[in-house]
C-alpha positions in Angstrom: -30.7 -68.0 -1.9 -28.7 -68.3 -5.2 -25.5 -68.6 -3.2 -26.8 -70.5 -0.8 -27.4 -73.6 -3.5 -31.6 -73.2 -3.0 -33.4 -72.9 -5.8 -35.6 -70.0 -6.0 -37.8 -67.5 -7.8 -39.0 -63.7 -7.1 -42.5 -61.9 -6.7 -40.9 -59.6 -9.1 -40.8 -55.6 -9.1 -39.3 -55.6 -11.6 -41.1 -55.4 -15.0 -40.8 -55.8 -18.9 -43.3 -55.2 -21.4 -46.7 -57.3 -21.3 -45.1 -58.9 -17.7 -42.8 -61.0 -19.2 -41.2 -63.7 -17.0 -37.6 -62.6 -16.9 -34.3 -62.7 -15.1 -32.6 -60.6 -12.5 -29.3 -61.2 -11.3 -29.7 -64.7 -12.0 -33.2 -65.7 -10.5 -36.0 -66.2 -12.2 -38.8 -63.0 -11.9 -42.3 -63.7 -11.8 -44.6 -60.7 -12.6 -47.9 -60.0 -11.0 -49.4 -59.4 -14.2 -53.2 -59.5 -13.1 -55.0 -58.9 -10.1 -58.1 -58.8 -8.1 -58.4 -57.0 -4.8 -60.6 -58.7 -1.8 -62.4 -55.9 -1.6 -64.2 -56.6 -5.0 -64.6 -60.4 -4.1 -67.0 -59.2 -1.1 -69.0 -57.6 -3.8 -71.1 -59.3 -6.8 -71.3 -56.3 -9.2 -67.5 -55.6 -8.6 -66.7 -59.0 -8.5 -68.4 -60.0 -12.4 -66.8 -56.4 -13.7 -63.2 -57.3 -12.3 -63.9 -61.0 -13.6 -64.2 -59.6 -17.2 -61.3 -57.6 -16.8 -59.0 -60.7 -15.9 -60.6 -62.8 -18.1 -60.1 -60.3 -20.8 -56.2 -59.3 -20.3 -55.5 -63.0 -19.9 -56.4 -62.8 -23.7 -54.7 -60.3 -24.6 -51.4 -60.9 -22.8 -49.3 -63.2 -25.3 -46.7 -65.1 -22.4 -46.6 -68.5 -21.4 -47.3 -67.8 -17.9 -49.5 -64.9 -16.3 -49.2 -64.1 -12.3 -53.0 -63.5 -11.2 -53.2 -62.3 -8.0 -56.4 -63.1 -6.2 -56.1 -61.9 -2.8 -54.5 -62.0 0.6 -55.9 -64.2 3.2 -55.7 -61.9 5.6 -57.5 -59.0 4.2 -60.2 -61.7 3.2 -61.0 -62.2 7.0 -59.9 -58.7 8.6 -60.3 -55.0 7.5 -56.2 -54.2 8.1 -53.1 -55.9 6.7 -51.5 -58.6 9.0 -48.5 -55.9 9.5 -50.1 -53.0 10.2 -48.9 -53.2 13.9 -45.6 -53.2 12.9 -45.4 -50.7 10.8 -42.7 -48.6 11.2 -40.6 -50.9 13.0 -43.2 -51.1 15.8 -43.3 -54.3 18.0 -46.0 -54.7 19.8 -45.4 -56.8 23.3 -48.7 -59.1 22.7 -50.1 -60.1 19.2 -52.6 -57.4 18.2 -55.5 -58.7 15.8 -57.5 -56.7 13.3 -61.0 -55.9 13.1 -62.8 -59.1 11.3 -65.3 -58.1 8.1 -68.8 -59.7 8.8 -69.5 -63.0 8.1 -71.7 -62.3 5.6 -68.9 -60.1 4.1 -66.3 -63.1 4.5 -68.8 -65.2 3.0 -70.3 -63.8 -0.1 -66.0 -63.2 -1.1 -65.3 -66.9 -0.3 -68.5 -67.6 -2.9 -67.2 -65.2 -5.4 -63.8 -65.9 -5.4 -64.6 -70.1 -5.9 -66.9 -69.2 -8.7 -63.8 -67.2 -10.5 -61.6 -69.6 -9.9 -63.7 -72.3 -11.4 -64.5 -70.8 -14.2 -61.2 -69.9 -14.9 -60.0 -73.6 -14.6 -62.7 -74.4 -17.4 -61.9 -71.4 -19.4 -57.7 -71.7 -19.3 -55.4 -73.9 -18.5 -53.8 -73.3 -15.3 -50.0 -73.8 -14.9 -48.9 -73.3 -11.2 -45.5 -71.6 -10.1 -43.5 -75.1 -9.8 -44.5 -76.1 -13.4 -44.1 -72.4 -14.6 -40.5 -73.1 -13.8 -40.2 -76.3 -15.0 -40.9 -74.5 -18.9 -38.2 -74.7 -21.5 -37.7 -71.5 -21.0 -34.9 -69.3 -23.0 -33.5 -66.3 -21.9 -31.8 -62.9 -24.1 -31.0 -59.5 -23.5 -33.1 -57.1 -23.5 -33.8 -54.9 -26.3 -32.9 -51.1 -25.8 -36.7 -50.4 -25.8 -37.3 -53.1 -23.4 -34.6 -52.2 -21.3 -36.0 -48.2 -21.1 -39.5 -49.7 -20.3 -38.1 -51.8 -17.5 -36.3 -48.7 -16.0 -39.1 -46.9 -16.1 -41.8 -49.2 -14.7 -39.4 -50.8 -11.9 -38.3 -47.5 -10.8 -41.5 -47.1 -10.5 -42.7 -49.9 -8.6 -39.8 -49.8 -6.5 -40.5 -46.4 -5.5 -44.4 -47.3 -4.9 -43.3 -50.0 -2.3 -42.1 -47.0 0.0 -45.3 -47.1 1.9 -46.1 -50.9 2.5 -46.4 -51.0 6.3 -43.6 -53.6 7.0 -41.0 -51.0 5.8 -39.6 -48.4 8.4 -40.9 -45.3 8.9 -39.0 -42.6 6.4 -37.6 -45.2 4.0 -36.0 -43.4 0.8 -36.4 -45.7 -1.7 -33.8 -44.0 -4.2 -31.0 -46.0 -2.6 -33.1 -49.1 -3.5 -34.0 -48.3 -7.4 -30.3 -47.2 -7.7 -28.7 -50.4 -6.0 -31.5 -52.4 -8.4 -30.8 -50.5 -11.5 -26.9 -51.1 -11.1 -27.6 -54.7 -12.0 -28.9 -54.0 -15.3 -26.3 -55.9 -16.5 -27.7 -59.4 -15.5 -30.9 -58.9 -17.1 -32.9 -61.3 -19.6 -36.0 -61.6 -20.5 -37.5 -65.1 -21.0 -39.6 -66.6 -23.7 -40.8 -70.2 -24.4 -40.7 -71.9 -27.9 
């Protein structure tokens, strides 16, 4: 994207301490700091205990921006991933659909997801990705403890994407963490003053 002129940013992998907004290789990494899974949005207990969870981190996590992650639409309405017939490289001749959750299911998660996100609009303000970008943000090297954290955790995070269903069957994900670590180099880590 960079050298095709379009401006763009990253669902990052990579990671620096308390999910700070960073650089890598020149585009602008934003960090899935927080999430909620749709599976606790289908259920009221799990829903008000992952609730205070967020609502607590989002405290306690000193950046100017914070990815929160509330779900996929897919896994809202069906019990399997969108690209779970195509795992492993699979291409099925016809569209295959997953199994749907119950209405009720679908329902009560629809509820408990708009009562988070309502209450989090009252409780925070909300800055979306566009104006996230649009910060004053400043970027510096790393520190050498930031930069042993980051190796760490993406390493890491790299090597737990190995199994998403979209990726071939018997992907090594070494040649990946060592092809991202090699651009070490071009990272920054961003802060706004």
């Amino acid at each position: 994207m960079k050298r095709l002129g379009i401006p763009a940013y990253v669902y990052a992998q990579t990671q620096f301490p308390n999910q700070a907004v960073h650089k890598f290789n020149g585009v602008i990494a934003l960090p899935q700091a927080l999430s909620i899974s749709e599976s606790d949005w289908a259920d009221d207990t799990r829903t008000e205990a992952a609730s205070k969870r967020v609502f607590q981190a989002i405290k306690e996590i000193d950046q100017p921006w914070i990815g929160l992650f509330v779900g996929h639409p897919t896994k809202f309405r069906y019990t399997d991933w969108w690209d779970t017939p195509y795992y492993a490289g699979r291409t099925p001749p016809e569209p295959e659909y997953g199994t749907p959750v119950s209405q009720e299911t679908y329902g009560r998660s629809k509820v408990n997801l708009g009562s988070f996100l309502r209450q989090l609009k009252t409780q925070h303000e909300i800055v979306g990705v566009d104006e996230a970008l649009e910060l004053p943000w400043q970027f510096s090297p790393p520190s050498p403890a930031e930069l042993k954290f980051y190796i760490e955790h993406t390493s890491a995070n790299l090597r737990g994407a190995k199994n998403w269903p979209i990726h071939c069957a018997g992907l090594d994900p070494e040649l990946i963490v060592q092809k991202t670590l090699a651009l070490n180099d071009t990272l920054k880590v961003g802060s706004v003053d």
